[in-house]
C-alpha positions as a Markdown table, in Angstrom:
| # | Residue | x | y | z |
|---|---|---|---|---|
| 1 | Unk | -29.1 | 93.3 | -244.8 |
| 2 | Unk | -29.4 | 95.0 | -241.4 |
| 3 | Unk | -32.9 | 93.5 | -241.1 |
| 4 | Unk | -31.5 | 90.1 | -241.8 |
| 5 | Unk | -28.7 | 90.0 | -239.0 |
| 6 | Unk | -31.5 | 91.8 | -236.5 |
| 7 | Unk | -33.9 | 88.8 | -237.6 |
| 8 | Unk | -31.2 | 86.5 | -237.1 |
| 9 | Unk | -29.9 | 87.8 | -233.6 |
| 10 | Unk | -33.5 | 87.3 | -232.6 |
| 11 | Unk | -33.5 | 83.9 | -233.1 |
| 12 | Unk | -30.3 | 83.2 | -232.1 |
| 13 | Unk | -31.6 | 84.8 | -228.6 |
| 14 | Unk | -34.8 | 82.6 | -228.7 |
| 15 | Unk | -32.9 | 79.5 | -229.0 |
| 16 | Unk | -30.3 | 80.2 | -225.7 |
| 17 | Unk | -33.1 | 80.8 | -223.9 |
| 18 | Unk | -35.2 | 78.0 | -224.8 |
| 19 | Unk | -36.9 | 76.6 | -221.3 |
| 20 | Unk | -36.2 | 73.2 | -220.5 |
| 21 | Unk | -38.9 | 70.5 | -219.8 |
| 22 | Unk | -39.5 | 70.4 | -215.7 |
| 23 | Unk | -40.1 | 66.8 | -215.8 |
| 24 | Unk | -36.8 | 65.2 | -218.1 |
| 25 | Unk | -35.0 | 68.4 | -218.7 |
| 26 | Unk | -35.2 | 68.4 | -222.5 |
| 27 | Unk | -36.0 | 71.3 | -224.5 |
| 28 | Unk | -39.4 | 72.7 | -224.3 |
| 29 | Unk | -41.8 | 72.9 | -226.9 |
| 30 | Unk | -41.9 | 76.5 | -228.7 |
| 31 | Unk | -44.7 | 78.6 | -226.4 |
| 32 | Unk | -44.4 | 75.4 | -224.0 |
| 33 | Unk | -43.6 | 74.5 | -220.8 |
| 34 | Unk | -43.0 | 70.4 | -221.5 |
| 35 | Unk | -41.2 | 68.6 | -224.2 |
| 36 | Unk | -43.3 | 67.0 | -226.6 |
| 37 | Unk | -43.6 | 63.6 | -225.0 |
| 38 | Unk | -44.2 | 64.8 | -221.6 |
| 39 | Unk | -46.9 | 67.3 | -222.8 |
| 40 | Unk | -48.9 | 64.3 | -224.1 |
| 41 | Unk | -49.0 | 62.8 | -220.1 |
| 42 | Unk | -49.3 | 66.5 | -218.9 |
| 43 | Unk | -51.9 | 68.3 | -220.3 |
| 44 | Unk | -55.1 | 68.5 | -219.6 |
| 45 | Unk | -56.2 | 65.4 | -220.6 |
| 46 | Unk | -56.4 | 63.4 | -217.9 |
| 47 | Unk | -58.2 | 66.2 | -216.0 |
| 48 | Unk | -59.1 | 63.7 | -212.5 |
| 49 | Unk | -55.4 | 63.5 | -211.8 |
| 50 | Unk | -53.9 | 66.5 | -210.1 |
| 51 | Unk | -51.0 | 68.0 | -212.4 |
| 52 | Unk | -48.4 | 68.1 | -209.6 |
| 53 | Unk | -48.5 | 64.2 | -208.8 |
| 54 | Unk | -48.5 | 63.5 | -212.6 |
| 55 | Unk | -44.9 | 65.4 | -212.7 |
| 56 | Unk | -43.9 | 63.7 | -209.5 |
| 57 | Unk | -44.9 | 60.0 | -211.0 |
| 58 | Unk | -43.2 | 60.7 | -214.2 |
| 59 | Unk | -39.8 | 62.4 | -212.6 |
| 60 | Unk | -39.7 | 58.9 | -210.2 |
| 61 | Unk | -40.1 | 56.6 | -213.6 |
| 62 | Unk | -37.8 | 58.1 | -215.6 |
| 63 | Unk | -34.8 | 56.2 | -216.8 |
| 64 | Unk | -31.3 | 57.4 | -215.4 |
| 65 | Unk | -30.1 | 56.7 | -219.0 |
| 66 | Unk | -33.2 | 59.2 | -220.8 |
| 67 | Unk | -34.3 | 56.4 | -222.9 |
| 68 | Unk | -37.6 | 56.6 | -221.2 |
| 69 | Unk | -40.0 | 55.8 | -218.6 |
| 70 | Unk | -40.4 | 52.7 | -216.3 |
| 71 | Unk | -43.0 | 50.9 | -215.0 |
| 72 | Unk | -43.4 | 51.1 | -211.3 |
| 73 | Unk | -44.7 | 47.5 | -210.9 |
| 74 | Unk | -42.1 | 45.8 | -213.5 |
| 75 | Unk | -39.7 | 48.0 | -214.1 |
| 76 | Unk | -40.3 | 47.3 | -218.1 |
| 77 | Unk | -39.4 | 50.6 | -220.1 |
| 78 | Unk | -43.0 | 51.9 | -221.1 |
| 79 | Unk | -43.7 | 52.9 | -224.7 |
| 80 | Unk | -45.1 | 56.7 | -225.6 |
| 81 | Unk | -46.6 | 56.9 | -228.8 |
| 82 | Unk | -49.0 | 53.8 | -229.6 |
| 83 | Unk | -52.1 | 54.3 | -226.5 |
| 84 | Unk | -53.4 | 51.2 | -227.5 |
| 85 | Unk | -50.3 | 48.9 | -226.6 |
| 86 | Unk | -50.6 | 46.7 | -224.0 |
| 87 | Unk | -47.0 | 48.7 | -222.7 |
| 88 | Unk | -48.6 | 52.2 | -223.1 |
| 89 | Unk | -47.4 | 54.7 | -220.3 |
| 90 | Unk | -50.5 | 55.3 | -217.5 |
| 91 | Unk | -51.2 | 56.1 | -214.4 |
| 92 | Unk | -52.2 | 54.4 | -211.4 |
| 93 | Unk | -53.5 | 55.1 | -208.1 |
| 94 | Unk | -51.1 | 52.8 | -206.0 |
| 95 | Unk | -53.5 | 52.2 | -203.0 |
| 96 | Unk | -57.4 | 53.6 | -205.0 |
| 97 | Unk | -58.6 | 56.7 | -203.4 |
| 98 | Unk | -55.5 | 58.3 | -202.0 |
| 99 | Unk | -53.6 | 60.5 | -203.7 |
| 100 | Unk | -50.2 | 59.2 | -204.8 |
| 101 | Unk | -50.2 | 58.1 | -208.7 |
| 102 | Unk | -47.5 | 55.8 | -209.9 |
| 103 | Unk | -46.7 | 55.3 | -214.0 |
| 104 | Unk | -47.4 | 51.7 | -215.1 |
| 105 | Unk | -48.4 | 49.9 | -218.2 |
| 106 | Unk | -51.7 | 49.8 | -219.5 |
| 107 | Unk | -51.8 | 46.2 | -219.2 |
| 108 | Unk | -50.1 | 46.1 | -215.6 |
| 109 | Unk | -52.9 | 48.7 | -214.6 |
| 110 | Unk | -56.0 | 46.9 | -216.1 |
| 111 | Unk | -54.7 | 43.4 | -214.2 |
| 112 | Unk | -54.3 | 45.4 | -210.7 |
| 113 | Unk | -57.7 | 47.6 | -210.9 |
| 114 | Unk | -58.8 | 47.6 | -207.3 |
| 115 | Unk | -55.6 | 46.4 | -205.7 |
| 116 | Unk | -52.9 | 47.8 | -203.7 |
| 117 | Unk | -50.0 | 48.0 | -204.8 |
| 118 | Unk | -48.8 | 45.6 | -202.0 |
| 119 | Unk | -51.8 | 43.4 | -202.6 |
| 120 | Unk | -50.9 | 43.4 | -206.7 |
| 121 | Unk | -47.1 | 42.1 | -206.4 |
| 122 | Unk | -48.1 | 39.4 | -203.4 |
| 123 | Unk | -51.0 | 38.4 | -205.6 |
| 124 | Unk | -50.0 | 38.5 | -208.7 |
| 125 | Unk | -46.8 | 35.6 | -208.3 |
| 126 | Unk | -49.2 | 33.6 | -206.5 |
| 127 | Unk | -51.7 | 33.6 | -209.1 |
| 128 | Unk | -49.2 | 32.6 | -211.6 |
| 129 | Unk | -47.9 | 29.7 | -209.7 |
| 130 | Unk | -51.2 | 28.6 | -209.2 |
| 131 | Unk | -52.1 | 28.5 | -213.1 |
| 132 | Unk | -48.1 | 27.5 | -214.4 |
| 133 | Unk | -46.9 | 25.2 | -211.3 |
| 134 | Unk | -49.8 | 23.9 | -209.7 |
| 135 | Unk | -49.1 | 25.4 | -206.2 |
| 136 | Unk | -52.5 | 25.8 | -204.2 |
| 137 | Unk | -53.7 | 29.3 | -204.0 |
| 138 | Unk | -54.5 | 30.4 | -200.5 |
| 139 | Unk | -57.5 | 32.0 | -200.0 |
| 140 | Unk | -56.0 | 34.1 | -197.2 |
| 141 | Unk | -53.2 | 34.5 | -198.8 |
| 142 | Unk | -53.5 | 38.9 | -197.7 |
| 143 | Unk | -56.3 | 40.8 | -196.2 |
| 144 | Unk | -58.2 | 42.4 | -199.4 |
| 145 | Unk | -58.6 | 46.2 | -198.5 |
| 146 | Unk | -60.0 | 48.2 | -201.6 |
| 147 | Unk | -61.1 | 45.6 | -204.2 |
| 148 | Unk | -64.0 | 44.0 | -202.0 |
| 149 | Unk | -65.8 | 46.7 | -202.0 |
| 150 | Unk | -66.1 | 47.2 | -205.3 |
| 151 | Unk | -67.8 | 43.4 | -205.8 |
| 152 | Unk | -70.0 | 43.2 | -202.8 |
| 153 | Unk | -73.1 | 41.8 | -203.6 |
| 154 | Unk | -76.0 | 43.8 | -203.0 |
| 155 | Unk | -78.7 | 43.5 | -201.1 |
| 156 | Unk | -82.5 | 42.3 | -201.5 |
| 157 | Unk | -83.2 | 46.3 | -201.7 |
| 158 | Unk | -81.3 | 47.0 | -204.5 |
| 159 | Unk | -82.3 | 44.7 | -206.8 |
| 160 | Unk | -85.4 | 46.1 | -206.9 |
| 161 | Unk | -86.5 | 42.9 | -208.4 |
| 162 | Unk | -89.8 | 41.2 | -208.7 |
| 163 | Unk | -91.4 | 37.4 | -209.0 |
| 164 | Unk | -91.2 | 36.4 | -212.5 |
| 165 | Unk | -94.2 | 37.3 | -214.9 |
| 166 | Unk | -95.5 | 35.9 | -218.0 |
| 167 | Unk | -93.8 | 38.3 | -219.7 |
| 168 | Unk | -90.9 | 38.8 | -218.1 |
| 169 | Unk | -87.0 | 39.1 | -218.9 |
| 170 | Unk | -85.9 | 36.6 | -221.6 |
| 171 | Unk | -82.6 | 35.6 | -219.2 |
| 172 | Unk | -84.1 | 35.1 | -215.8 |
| 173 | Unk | -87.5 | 35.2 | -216.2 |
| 174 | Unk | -87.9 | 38.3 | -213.8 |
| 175 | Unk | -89.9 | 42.0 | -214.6 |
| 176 | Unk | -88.4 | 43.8 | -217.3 |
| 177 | Unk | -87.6 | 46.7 | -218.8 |
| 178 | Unk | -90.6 | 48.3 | -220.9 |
| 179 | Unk | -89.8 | 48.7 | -224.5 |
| 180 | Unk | -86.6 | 45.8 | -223.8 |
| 181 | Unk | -86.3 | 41.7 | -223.5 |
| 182 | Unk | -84.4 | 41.7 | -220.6 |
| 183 | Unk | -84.3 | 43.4 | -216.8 |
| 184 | Unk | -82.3 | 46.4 | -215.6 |
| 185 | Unk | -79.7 | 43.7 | -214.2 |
| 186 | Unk | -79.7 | 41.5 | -217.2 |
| 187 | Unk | -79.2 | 44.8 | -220.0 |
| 188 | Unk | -76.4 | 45.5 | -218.2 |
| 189 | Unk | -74.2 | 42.4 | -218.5 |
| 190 | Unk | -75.7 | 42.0 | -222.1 |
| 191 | Unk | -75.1 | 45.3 | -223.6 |
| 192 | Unk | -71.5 | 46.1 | -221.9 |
| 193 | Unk | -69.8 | 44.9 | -224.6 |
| 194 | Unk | -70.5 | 44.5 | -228.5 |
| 195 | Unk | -71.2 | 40.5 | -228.2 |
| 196 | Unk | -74.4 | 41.0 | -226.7 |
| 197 | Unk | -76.0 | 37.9 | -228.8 |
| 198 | Unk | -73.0 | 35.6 | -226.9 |
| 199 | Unk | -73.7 | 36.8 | -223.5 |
| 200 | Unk | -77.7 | 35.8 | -223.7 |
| 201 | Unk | -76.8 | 32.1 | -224.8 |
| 202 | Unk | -74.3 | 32.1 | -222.3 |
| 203 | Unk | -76.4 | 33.8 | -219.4 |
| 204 | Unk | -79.3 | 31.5 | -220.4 |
């Protein structure tokens, strides 16, 4: 009997001092330091983004009501258990290469890749007026800062191409790889994605 109300009082005392979750102030998980949803945005998986601007995004997108956390971009209430939803929880660099990180949805952050944040919500409206209202779209509509740089074509000394052969790549005609059909350039539009057979008929 003694054992049982020692056992108990041990648990009792475990519970009161249960630490809270330093991101939404739930409980903890037992031997934890976050609750279980924050520990999934947390932990160690996501190993390029420093753990202290992770807690900082997430404590700036959480809901004043605790249903959850918002979208920087939309505002839309992000969902936490199904990663392959297009309103997953993520994070984004807000302008790439700097430090600050901002929760979005996966979606929202696969549409703005490259972009500012500032570039993504000017952009974005404009776009969509183009395609749904017919409005022109202006070229110079903002200065492009980070995403150029990512598309700039390159030069004639990194193509390390040269004039076609008789036996050369079955798309443009130009060297290719030993052992393949196709160039160093070519192989890698083909085989990014599964539909490689597509991509030939449509590159030729």
């Amino acid at each position: 009997m003694f054992c049982i109300l020692l056992l108990t009082n041990v648990v009792i005392s475990r519970v009161g001092t249960r630490r809270t979750c330093p991101v939404c102030d739930r409980p903890a998980k037992y031997h934890g330091k976050y609750c279980p949803v924050c520990w999934r945005f947390c932990n160690n998986r996501h190993p390029h983004l420093p753990i202290s601007e992770r807690i900082k995004a997430l404590k700036e997108a959480l809901d004043k009501d605790g249903k959850g956390f918002r979208c920087f971009y939309t505002g839309k209430l992000l969902a936490v258990d199904d990663p392959d939803g297009p309103w997953y929880l993520t994070f984004d660099h807000m302008t790439p290469g700097k430090k600050r990180i901002v929760v979005c949805a996966r979606l929202i952050n696969e549409m703005k890749k490259d972009l500012t944040g500032d570039e993504f919500r000017i952009v974005v409206p404009a776009l969509s007026d183009h395609l749904e209202k017919g409005v022109s779209l202006d070229a110079g509509l903002i200065e492009f800062v980070c995403w150029p740089r990512r598309f700039e074509p390159p030069g004639p000394a990194m193509l390390r191409r040269t004039p076609p052969s008789l036996k050369g790549c079955a798309v443009c005609g130009m060297t290719r790889r030993r052992y393949s059909l196709y160039c160093d350039i070519c192989r890698h539009f083909i085989f990014h994605k599964p539909e490689h057979v597509a991509r030939v008929k449509a590159m030729v």
